[in-house]
PDB file of N, CA, C and O in Angstrom:
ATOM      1  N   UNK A   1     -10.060 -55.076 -77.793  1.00  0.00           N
ATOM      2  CA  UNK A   1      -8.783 -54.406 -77.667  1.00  0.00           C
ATOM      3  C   UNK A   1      -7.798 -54.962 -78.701  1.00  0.00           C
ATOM      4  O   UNK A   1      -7.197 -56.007 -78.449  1.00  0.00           O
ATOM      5  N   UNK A   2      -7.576 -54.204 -80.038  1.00  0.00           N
ATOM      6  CA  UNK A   2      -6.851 -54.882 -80.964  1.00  0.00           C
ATOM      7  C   UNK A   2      -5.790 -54.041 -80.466  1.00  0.00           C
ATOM      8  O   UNK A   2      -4.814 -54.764 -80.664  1.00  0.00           O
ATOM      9  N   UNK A   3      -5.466 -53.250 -80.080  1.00  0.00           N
ATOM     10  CA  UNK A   3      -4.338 -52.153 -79.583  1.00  0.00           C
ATOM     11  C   UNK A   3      -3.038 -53.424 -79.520  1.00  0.00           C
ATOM     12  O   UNK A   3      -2.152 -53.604 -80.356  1.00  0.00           O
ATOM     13  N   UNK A   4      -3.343 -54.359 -77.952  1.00  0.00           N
ATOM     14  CA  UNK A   4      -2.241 -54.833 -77.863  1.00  0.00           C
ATOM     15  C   UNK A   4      -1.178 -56.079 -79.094  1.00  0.00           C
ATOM     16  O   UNK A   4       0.025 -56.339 -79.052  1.00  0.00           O
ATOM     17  N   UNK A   5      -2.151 -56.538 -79.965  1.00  0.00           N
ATOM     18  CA  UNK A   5      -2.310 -57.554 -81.125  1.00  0.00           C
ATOM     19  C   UNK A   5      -1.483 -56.991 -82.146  1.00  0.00           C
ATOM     20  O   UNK A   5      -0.774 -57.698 -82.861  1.00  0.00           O
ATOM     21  N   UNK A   6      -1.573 -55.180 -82.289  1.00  0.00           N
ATOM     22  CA  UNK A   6      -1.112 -54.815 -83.382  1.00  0.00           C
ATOM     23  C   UNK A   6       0.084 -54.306 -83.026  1.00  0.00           C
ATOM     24  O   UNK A   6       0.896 -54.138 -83.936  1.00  0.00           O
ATOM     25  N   UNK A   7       0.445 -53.970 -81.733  1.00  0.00           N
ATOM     26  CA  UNK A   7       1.842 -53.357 -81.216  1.00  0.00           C
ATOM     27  C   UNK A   7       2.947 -54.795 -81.311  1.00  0.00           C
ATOM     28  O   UNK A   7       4.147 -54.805 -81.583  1.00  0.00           O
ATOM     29  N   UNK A   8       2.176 -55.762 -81.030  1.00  0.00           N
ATOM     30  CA  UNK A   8       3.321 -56.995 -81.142  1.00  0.00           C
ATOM     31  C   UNK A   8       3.615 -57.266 -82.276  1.00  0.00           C
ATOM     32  O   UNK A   8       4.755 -57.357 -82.731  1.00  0.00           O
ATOM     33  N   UNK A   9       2.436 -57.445 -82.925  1.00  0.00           N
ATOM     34  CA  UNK A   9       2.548 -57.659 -84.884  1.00  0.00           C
ATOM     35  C   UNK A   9       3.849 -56.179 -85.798  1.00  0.00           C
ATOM     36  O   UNK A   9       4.638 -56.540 -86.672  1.00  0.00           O
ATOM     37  N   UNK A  10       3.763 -54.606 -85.314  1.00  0.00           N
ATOM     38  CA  UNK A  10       4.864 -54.258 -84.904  1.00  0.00           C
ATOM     39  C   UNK A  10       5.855 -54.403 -84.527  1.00  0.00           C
ATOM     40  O   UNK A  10       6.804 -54.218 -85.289  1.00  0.00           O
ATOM     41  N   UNK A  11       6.012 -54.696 -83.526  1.00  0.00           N
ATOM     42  CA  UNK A  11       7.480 -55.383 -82.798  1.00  0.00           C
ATOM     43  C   UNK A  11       8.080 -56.406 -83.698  1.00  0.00           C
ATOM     44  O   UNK A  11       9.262 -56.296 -84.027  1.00  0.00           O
ATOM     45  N   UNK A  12       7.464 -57.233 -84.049  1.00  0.00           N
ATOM     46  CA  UNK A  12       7.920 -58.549 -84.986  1.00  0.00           C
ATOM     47  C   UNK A  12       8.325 -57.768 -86.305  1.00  0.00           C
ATOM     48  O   UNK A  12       9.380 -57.953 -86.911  1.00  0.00           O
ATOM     49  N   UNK A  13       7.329 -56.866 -86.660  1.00  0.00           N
ATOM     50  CA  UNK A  13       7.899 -56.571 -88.135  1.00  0.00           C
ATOM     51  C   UNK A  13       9.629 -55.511 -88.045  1.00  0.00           C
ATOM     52  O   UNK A  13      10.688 -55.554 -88.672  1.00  0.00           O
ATOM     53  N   UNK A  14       9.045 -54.611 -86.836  1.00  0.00           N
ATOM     54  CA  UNK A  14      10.392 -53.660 -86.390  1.00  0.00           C
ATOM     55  C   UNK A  14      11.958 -54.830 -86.468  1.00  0.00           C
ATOM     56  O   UNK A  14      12.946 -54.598 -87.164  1.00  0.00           O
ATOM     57  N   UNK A  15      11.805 -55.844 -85.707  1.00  0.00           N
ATOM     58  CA  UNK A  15      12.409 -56.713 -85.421  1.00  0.00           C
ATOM     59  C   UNK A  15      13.079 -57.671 -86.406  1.00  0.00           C
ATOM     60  O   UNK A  15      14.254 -57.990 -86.225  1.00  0.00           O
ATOM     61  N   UNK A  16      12.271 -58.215 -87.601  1.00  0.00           N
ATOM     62  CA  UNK A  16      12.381 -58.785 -88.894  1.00  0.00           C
ATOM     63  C   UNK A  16      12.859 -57.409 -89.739  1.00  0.00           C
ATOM     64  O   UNK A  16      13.348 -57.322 -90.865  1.00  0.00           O
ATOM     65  N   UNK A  17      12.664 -56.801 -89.163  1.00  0.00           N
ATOM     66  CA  UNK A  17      13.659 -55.432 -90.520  1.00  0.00           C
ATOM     67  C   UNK A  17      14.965 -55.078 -89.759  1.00  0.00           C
ATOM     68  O   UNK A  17      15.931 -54.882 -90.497  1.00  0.00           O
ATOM     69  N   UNK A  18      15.153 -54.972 -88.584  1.00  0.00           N
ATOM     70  CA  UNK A  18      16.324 -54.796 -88.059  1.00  0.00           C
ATOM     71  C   UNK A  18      17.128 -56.112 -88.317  1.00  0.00           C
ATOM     72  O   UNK A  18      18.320 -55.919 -88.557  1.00  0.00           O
ATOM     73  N   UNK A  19      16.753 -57.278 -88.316  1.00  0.00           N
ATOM     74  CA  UNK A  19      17.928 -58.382 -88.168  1.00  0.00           C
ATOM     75  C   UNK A  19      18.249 -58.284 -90.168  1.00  0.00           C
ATOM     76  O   UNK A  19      19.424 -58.280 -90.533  1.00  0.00           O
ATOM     77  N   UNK A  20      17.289 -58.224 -91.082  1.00  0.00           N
ATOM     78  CA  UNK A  20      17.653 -58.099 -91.975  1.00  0.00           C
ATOM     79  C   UNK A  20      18.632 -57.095 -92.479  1.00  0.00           C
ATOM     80  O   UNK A  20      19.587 -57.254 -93.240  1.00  0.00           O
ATOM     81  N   UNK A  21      18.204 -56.075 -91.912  1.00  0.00           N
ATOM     82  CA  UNK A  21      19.118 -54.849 -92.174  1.00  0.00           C
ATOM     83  C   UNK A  21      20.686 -55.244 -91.700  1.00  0.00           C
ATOM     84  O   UNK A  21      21.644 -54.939 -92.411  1.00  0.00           O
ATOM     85  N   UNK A  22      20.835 -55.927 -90.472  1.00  0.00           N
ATOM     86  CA  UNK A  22      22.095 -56.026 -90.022  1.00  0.00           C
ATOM     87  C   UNK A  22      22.896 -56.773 -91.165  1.00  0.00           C
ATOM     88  O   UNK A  22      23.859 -56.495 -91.879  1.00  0.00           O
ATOM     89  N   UNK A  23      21.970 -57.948 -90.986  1.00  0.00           N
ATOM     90  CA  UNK A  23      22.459 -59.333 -92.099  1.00  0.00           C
ATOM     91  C   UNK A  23      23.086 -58.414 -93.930  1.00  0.00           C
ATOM     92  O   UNK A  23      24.200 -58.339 -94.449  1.00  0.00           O
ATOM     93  N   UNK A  24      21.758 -57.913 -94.347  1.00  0.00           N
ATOM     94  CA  UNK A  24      22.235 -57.332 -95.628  1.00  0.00           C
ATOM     95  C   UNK A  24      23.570 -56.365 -95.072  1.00  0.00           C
ATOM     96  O   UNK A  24      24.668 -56.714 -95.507  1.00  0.00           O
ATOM     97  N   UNK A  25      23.545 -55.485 -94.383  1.00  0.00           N
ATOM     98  CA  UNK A  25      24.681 -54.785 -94.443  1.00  0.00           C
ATOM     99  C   UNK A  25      25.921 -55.125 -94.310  1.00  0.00           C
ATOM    100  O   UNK A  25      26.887 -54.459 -94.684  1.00  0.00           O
ATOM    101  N   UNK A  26      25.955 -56.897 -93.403  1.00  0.00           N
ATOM    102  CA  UNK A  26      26.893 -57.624 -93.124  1.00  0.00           C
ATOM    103  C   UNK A  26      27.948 -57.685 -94.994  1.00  0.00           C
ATOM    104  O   UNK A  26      29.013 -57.292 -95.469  1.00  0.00           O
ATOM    105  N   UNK A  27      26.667 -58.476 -95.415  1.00  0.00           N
ATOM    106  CA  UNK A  27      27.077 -58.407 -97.079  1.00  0.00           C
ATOM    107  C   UNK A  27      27.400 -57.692 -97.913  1.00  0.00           C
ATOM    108  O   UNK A  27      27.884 -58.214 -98.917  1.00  0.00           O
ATOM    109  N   UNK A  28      27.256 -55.969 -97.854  1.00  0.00           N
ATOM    110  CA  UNK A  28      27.528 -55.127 -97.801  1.00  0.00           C
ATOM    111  C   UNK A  28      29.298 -54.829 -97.862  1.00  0.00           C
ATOM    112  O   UNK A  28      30.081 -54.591 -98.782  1.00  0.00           O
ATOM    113  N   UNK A  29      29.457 -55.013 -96.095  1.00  0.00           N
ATOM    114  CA  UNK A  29      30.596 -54.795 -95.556  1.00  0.00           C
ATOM    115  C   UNK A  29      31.457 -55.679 -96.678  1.00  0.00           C
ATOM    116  O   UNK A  29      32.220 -55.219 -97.527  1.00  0.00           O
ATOM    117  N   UNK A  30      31.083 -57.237 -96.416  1.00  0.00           N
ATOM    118  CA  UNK A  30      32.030 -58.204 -97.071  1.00  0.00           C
ATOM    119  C   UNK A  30      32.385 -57.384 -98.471  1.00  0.00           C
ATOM    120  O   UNK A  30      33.579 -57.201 -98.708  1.00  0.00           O
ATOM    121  N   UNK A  31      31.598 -56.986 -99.215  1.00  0.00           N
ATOM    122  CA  UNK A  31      31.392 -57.104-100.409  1.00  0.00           C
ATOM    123  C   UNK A  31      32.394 -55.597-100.655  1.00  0.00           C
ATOM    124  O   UNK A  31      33.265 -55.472-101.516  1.00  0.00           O
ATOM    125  N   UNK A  32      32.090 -54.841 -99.920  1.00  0.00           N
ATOM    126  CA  UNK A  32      33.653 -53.908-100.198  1.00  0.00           C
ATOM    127  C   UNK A  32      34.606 -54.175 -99.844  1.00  0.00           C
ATOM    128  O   UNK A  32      35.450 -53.387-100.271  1.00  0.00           O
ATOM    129  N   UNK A  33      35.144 -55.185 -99.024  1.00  0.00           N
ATOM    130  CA  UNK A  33      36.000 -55.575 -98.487  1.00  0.00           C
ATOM    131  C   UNK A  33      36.926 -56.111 -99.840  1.00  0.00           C
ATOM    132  O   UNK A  33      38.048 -55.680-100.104  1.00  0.00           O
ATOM    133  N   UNK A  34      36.198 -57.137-100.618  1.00  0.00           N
ATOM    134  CA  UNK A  34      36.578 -57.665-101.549  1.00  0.00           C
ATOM    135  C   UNK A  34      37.090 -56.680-102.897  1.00  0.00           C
ATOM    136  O   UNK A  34      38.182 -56.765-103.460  1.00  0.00           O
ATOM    137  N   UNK A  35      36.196 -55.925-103.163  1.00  0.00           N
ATOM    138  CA  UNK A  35      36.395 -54.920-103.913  1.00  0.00           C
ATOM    139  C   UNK A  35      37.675 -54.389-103.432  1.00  0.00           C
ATOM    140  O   UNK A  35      38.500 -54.183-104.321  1.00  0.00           O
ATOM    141  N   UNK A  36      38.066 -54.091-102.110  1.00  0.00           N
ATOM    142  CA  UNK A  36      38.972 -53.134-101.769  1.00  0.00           C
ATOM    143  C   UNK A  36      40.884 -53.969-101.888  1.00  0.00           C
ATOM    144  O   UNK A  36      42.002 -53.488-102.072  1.00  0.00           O
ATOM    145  N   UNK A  37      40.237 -55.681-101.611  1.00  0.00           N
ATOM    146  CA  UNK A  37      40.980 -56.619-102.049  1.00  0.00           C
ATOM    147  C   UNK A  37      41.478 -56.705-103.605  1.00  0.00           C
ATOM    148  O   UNK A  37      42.675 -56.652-103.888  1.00  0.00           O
ATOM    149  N   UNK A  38      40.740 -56.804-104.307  1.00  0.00           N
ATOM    150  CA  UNK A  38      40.757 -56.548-105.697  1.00  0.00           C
ATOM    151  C   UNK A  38      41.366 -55.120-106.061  1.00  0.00           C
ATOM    152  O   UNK A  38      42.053 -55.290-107.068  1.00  0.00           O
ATOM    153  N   UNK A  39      41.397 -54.032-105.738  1.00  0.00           N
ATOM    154  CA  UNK A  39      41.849 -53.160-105.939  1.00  0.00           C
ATOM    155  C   UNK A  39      43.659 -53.033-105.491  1.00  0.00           C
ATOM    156  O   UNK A  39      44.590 -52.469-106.066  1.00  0.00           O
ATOM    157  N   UNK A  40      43.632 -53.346-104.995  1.00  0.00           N
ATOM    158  CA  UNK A  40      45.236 -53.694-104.308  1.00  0.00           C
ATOM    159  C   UNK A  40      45.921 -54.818-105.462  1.00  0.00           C
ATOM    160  O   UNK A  40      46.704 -54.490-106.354  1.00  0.00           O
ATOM    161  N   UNK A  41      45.530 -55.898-105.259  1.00  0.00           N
ATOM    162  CA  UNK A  41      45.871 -56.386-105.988  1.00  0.00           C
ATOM    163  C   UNK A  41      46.288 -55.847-107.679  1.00  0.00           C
ATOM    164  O   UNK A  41      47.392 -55.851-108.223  1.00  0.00           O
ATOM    165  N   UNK A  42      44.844 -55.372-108.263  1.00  0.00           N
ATOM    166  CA  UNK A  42      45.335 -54.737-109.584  1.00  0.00           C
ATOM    167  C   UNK A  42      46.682 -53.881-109.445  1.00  0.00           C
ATOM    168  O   UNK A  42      47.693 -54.040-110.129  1.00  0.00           O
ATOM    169  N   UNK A  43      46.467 -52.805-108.276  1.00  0.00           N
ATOM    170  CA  UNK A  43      47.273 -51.699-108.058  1.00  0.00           C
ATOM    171  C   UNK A  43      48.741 -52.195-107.804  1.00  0.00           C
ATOM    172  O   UNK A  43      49.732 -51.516-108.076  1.00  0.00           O
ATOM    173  N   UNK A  44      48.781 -53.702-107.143  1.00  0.00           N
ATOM    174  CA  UNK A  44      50.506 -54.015-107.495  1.00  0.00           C
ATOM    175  C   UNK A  44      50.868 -54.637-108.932  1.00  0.00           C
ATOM    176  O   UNK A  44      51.879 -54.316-109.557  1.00  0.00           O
ATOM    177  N   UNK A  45      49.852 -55.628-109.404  1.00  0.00           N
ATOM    178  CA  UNK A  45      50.271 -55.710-110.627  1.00  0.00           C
ATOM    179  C   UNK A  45      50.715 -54.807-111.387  1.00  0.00           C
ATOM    180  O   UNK A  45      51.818 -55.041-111.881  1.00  0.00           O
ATOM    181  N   UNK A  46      50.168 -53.740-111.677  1.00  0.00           N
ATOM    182  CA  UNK A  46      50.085 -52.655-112.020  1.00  0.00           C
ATOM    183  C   UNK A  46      51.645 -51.617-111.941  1.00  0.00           C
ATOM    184  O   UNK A  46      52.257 -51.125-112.889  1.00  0.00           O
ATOM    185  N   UNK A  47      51.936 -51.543-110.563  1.00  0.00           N
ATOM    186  CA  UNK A  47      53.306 -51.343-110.077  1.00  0.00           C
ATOM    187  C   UNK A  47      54.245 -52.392-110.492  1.00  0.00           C
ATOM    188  O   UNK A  47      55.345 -51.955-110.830  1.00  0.00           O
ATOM    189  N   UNK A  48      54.071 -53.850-110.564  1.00  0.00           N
ATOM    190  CA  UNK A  48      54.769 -54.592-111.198  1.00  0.00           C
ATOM    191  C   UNK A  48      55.159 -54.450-112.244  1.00  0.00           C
ATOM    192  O   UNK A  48      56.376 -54.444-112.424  1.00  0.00           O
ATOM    193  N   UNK A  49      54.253 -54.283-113.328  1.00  0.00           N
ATOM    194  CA  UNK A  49      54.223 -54.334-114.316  1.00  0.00           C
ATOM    195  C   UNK A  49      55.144 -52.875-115.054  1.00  0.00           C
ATOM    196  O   UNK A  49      55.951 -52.834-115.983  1.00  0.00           O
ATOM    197  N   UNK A  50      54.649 -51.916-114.258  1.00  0.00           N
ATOM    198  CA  UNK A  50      55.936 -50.748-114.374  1.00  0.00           C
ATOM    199  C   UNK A  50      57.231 -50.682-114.368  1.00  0.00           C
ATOM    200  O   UNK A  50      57.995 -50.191-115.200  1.00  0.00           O
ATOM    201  N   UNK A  51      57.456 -51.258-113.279  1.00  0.00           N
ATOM    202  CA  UNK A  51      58.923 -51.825-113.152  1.00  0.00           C
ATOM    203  C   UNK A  51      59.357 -52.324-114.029  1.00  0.00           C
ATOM    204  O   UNK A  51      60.158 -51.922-114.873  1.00  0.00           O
ATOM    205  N   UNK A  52      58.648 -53.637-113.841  1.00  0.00           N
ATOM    206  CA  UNK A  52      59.598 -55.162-115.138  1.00  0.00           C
ATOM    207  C   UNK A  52      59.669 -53.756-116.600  1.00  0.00           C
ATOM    208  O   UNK A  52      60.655 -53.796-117.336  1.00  0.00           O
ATOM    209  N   UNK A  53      58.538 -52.600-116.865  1.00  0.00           N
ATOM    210  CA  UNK A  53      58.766 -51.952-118.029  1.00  0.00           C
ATOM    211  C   UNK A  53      60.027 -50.831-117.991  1.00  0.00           C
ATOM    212  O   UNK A  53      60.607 -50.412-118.992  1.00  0.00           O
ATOM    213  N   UNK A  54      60.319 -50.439-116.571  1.00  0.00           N
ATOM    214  CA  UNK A  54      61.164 -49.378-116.529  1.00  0.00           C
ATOM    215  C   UNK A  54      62.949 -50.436-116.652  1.00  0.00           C
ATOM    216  O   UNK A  54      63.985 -50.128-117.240  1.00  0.00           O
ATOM    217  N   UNK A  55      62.617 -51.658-115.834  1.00  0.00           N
ATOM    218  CA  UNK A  55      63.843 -51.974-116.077  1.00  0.00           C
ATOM    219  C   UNK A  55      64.250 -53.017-117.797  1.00  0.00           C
ATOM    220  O   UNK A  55      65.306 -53.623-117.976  1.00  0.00           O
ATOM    221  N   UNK A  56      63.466 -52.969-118.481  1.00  0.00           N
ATOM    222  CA  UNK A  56      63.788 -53.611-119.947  1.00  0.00           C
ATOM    223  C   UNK A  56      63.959 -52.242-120.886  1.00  0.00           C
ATOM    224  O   UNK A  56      64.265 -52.401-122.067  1.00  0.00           O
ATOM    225  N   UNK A  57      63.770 -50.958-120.382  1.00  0.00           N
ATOM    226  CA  UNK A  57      63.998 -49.878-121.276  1.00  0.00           C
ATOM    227  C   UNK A  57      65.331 -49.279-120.467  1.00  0.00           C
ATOM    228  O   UNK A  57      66.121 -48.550-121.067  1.00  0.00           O
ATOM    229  N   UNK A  58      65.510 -49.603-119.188  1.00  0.00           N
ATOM    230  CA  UNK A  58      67.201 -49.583-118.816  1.00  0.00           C
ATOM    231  C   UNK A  58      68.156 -50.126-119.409  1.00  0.00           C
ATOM    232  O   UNK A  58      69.274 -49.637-119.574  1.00  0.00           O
ATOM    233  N   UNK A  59      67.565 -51.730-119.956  1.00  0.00           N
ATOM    234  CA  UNK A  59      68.565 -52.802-120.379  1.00  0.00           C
ATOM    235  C   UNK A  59      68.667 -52.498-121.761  1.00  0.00           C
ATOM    236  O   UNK A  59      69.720 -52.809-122.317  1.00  0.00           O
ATOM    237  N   UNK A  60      67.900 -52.026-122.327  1.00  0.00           N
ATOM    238  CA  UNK A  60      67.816 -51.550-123.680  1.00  0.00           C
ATOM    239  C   UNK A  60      68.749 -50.098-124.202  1.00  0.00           C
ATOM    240  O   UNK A  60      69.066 -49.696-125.321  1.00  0.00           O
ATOM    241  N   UNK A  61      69.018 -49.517-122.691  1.00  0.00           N
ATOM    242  CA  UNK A  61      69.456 -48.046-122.914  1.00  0.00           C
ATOM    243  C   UNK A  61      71.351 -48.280-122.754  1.00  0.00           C
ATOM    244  O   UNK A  61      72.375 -47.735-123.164  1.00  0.00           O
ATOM    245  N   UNK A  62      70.964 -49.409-121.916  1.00  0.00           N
ATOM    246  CA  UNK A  62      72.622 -49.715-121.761  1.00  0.00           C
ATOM    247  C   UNK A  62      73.197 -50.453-122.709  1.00  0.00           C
ATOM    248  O   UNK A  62      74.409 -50.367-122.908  1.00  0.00           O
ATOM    249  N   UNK A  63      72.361 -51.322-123.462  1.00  0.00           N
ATOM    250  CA  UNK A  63      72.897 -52.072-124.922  1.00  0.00           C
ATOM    251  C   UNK A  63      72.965 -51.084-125.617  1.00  0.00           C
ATOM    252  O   UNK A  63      74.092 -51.173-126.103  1.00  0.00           O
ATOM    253  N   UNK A  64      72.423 -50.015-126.070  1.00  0.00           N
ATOM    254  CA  UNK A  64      72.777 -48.894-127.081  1.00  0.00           C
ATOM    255  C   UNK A  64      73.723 -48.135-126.702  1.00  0.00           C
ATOM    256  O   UNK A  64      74.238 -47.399-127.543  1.00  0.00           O
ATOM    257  N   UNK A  65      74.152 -48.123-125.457  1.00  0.00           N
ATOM    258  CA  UNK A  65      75.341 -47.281-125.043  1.00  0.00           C
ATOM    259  C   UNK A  65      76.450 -48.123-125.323  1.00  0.00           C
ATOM    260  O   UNK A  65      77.542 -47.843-125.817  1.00  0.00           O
ATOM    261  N   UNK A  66      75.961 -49.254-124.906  1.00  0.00           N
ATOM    262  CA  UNK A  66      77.476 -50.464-125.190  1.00  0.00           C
ATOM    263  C   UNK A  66      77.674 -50.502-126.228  1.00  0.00           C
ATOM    264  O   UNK A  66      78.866 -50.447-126.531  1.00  0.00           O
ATOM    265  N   UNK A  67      76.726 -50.607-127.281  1.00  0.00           N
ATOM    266  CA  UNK A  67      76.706 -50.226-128.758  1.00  0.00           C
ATOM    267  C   UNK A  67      77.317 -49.398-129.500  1.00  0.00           C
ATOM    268  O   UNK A  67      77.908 -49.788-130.506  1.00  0.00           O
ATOM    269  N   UNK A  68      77.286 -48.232-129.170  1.00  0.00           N
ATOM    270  CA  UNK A  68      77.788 -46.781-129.313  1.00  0.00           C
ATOM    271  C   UNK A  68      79.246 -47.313-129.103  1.00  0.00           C
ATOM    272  O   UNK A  68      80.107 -47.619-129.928  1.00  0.00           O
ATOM    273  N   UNK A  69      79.249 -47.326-127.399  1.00  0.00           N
ATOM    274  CA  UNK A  69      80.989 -47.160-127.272  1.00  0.00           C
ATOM    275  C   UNK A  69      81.992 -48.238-128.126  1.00  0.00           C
ATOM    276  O   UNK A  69      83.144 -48.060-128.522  1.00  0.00           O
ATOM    277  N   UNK A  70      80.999 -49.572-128.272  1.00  0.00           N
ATOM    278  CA  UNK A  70      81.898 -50.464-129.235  1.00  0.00           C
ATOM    279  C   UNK A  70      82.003 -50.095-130.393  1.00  0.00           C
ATOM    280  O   UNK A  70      82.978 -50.536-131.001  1.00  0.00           O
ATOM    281  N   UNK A  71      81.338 -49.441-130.911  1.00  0.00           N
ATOM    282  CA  UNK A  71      81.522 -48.948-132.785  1.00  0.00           C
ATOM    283  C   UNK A  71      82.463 -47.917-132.445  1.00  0.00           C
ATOM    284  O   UNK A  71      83.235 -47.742-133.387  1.00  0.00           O
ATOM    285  N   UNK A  72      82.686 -47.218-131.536  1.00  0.00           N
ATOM    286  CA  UNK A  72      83.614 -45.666-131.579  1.00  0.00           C
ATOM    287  C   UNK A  72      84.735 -46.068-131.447  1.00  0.00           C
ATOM    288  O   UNK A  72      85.559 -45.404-132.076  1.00  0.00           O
ATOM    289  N   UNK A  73      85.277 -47.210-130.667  1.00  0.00           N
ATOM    290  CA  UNK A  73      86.220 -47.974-130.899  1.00  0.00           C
ATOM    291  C   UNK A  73      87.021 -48.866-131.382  1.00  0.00           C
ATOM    292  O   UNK A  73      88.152 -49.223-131.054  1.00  0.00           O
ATOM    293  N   UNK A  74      86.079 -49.290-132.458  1.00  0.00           N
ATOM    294  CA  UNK A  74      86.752 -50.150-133.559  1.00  0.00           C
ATOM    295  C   UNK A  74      87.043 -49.299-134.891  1.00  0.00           C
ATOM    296  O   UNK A  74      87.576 -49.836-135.862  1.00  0.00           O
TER     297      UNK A  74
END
């Protein structure tokens, strides 16, 4: 009766692929997690970096205006 020998030898392998499967997918999970970490991050730098650019082409727009109005007046 090899019947019962090979259903357990089964079970073990069913069993060794399910805990792996969990485990890899665990790593998986982490591993977009991080990605999704990393993405945020770029995405405020990013927004940072807009800003600090929108407000030095403000400061730049108001020195040429100050510019302007001081030459029209002298």
């Amino acid at each position: 009766m090899s019947a019962p020998s090979c259903n357990g030898e089964y079970k073990r392998q069913v069993t060794r692929y399910r805990h792996e499967r969990k485990r890899t997918h665990g790593f998986m999970r982490e591993r977009e997690r991080e990605r999704e970490r990393e993405r945020e991050e770029e995405e405020e730098e990013e927004e940072e970096e807009e800003e600090e650019e929108e407000e030095e082409e403000e400061e730049e727009e108001e020195e040429e205006e100050e510019k302007k109005k001081g030459g029209k007046h002298l």
